[in-house]
Backbone bond lengths (Angstrom), bond angles and torsions (degrees), N, CA, C in turn:
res aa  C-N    CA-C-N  psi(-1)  N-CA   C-N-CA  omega(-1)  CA-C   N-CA-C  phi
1 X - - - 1.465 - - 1.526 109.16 -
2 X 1.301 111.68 109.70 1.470 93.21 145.78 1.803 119.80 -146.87
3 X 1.512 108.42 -163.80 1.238 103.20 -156.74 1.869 93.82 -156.46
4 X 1.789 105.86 95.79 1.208 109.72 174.54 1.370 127.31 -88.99
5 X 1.286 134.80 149.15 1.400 137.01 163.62 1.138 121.69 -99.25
6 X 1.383 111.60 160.05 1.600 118.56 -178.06 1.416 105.78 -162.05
7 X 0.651 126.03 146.17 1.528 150.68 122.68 2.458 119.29 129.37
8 X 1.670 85.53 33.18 0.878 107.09 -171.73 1.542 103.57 -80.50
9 X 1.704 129.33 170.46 1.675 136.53 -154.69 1.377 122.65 139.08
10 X 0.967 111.66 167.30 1.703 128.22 -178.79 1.131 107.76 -76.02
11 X 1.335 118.18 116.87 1.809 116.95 -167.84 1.849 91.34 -139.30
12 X 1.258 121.29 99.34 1.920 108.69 140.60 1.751 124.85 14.80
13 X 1.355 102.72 126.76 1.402 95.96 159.69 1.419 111.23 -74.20
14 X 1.798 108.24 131.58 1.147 150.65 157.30 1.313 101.16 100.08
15 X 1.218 118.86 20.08 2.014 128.82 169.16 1.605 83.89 -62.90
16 X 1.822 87.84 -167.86 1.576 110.77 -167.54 1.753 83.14 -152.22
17 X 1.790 84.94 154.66 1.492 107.10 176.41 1.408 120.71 -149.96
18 X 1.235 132.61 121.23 1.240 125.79 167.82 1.028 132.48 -75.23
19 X 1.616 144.63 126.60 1.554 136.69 -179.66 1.735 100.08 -99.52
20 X 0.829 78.80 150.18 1.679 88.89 166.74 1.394 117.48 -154.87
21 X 1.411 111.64 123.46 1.847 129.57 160.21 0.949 129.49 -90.82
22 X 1.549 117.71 115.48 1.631 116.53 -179.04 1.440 96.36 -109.60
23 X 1.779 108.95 134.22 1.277 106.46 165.44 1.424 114.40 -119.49
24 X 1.439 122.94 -178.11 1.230 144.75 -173.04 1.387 121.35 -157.70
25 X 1.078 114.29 134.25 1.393 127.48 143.78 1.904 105.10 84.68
26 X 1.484 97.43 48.57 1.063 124.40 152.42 1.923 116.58 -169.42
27 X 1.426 95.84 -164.68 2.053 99.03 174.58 0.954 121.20 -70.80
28 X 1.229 132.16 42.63 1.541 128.80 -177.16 1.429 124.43 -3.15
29 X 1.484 104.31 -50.31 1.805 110.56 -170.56 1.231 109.29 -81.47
30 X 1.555 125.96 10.30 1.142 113.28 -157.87 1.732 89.90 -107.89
31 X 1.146 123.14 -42.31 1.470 156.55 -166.83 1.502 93.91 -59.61
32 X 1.857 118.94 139.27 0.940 157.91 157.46 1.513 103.81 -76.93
33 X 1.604 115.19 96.06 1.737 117.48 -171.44 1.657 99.90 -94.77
34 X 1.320 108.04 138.73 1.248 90.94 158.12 1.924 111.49 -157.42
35 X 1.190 117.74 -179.42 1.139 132.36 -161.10 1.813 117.33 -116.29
36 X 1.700 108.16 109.87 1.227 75.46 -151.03 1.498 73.50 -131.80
37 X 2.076 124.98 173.78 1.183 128.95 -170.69 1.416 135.90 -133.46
38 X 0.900 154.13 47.00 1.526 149.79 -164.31 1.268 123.40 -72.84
39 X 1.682 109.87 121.27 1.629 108.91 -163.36 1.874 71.95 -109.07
40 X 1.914 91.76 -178.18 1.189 110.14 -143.69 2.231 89.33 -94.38
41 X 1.835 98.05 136.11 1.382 96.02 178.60 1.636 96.29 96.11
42 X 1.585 126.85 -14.47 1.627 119.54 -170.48 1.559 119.88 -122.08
43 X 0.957 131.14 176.03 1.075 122.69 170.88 1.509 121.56 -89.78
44 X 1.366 118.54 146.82 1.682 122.03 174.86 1.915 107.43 -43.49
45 X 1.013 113.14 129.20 1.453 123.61 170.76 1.465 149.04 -139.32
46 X 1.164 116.48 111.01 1.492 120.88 -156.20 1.501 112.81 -34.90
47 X 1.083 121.86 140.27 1.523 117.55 -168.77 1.738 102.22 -123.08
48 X 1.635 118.01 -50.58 1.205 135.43 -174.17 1.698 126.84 -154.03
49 X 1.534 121.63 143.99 1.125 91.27 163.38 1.297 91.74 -163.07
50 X 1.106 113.48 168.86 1.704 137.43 -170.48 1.717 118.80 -129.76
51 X 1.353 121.13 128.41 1.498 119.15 -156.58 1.511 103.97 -102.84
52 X 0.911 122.44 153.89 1.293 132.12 -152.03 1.771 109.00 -127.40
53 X 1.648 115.27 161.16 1.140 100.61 166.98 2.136 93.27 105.34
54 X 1.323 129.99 -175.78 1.444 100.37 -146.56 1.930 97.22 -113.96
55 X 1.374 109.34 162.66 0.847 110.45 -150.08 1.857 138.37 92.50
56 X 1.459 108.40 175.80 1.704 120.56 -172.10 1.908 94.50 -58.57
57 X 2.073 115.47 116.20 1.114 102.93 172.49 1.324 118.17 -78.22
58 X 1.677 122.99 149.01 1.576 101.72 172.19 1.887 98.74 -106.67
59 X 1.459 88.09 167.60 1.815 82.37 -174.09 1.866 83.77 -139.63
60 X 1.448 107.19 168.78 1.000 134.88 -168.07 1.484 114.55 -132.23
61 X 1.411 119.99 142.34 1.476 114.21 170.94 1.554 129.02 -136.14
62 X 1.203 128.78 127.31 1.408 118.06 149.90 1.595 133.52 -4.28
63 X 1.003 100.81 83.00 1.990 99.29 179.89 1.559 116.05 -9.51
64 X 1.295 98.99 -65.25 1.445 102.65 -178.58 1.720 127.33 -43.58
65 X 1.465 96.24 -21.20 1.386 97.49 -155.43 1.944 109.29 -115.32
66 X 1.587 90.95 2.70 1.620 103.23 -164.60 1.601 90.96 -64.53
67 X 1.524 123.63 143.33 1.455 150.92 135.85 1.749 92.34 104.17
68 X 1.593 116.07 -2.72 1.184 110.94 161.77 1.836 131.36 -78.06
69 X 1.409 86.04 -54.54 1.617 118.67 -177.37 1.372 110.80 -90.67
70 X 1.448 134.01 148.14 1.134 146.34 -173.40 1.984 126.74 -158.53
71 X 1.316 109.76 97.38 1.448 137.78 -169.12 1.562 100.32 -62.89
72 X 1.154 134.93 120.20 1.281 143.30 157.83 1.174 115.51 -116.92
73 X 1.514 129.74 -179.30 1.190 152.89 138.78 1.450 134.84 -148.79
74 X 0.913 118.46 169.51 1.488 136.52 -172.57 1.645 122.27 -136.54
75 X 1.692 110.49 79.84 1.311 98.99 -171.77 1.661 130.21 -68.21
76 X 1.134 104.22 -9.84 1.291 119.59 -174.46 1.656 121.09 -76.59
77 X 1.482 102.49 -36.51 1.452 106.33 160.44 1.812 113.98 -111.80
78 X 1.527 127.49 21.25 0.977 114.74 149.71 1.816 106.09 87.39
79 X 1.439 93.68 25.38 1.898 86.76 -170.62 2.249 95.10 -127.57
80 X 1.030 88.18 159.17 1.307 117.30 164.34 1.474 119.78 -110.86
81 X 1.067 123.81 129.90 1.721 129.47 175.94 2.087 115.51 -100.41
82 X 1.295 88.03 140.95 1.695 77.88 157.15 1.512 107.37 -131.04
83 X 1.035 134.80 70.90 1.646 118.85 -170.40 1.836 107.65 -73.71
84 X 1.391 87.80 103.88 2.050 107.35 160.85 1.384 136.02 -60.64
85 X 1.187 135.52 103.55 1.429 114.46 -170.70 1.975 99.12 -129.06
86 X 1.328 116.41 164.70 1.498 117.08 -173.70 1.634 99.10 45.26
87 X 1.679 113.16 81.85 1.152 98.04 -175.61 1.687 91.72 -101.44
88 X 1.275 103.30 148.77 1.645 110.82 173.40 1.306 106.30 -103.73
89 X 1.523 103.47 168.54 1.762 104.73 170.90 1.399 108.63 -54.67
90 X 1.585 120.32 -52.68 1.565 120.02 -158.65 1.445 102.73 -53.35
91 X 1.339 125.88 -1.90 1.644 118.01 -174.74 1.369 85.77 -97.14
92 X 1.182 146.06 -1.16 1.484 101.11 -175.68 2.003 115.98 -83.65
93 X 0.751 101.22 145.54 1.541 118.95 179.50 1.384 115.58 178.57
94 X 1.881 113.28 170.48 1.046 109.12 162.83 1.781 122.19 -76.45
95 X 1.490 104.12 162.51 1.504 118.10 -159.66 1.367 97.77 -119.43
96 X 1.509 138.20 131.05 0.978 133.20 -170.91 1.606 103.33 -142.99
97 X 0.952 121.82 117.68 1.474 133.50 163.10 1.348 126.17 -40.49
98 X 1.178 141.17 132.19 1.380 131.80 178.64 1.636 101.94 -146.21
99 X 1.600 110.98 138.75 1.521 124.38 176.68 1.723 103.18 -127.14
100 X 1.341 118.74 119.27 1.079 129.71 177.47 1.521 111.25 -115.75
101 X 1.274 130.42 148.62 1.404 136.78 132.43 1.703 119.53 -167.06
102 X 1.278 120.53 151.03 1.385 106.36 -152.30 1.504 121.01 63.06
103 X 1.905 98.78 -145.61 1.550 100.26 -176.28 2.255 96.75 -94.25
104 X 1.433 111.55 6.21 1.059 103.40 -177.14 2.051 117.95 -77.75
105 X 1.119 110.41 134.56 1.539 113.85 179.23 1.809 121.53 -148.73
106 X 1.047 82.95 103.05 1.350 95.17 -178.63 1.804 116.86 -126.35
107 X 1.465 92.22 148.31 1.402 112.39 -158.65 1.909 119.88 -116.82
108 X 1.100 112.73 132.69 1.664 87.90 178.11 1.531 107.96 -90.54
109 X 1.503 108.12 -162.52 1.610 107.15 -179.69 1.511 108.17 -104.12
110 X 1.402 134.78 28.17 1.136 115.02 123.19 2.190 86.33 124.26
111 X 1.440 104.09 156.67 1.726 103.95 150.28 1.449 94.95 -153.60
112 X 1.474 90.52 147.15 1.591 120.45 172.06 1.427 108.63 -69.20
113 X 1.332 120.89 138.68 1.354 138.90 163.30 1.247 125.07 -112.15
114 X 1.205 148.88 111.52 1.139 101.56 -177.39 2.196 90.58 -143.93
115 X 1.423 114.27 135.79 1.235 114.11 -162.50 2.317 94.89 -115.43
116 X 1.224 90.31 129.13 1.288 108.11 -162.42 1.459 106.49 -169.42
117 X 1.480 116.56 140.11 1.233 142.32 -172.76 1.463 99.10 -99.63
C-alpha cells in the first residue's frame, strides 16, 4: 500500500496550490480519502475529505478552509485532489494524505506547504 503526495511549495499569500495523492495497492474507490494538516508546535488536523465507494461523493471541510479549498478525486486513475485557493500564512504546514475504510488506515509521508511573502 501506498499513498504519494505531490504538489506541495512556497506559494504567496492568496496564491493557489494543488495537492495531489496517488495511491496503490489497494481499492481506491472504495476508501474514504482525505486531507489532513499539522503545522509545526500543533496538532495533525482534519482539513478535507471526500467519501468513497459508488455513487455522488460528499466531502466535508475544515471551517477555516470552506469556499477556499476543494477535495476531489479521480477513481479511475487512483488520485485524490486538494485544490487551495486564497492561501494564507496560517495554512502553511505539512499535508498528509489519508485513505480509510473499515479498520484499514493508511497514510502517506506528507508535503510541505508553506505560504509566505
Amino acid at each position: 500500500v501506498q499513498l504519494v503526495e505531490s504538489g506541495g511549495g512556497l506559494v504567496q499569500p492568496g496564491g493557489s496550490l494543488r495537492l495531489s495523492c496517488a495511491g496503490s495497492g489497494f481499492t481506491f474507490s472504495r476508501y474514504v480519502m482525505s486531507w489532513y494538516r499539522q503545522a509545526p508546535g500543533k496538532e495533525r488536523e482534519l482539513v478535507a475529505s471526500i467519501s468513497g465507494g459508488l455513487g455522488e461523493s460528499d466531502t466535508d471541510y475544515l471551517d477555516s478552509v470552506k469556499g477556499r479549498f476543494t477535495v476531489s478525486r479521480d477513481n479511475d486513475v487512483k488520485r485524490a485532489y486538494l485544490q487551495m485557493s486564497k492561501l494564507q500564512p496560517t495554512d502553511t504546514a505539512v499535508y498528509y494524505c489519508n485513505a480509510k475504510w473499515m479498520s484499514n488506515n493508511y497514510w502517506g509521508q506528507g508535503t510541505q506547504v508553506t505560504v509566505s511573502s
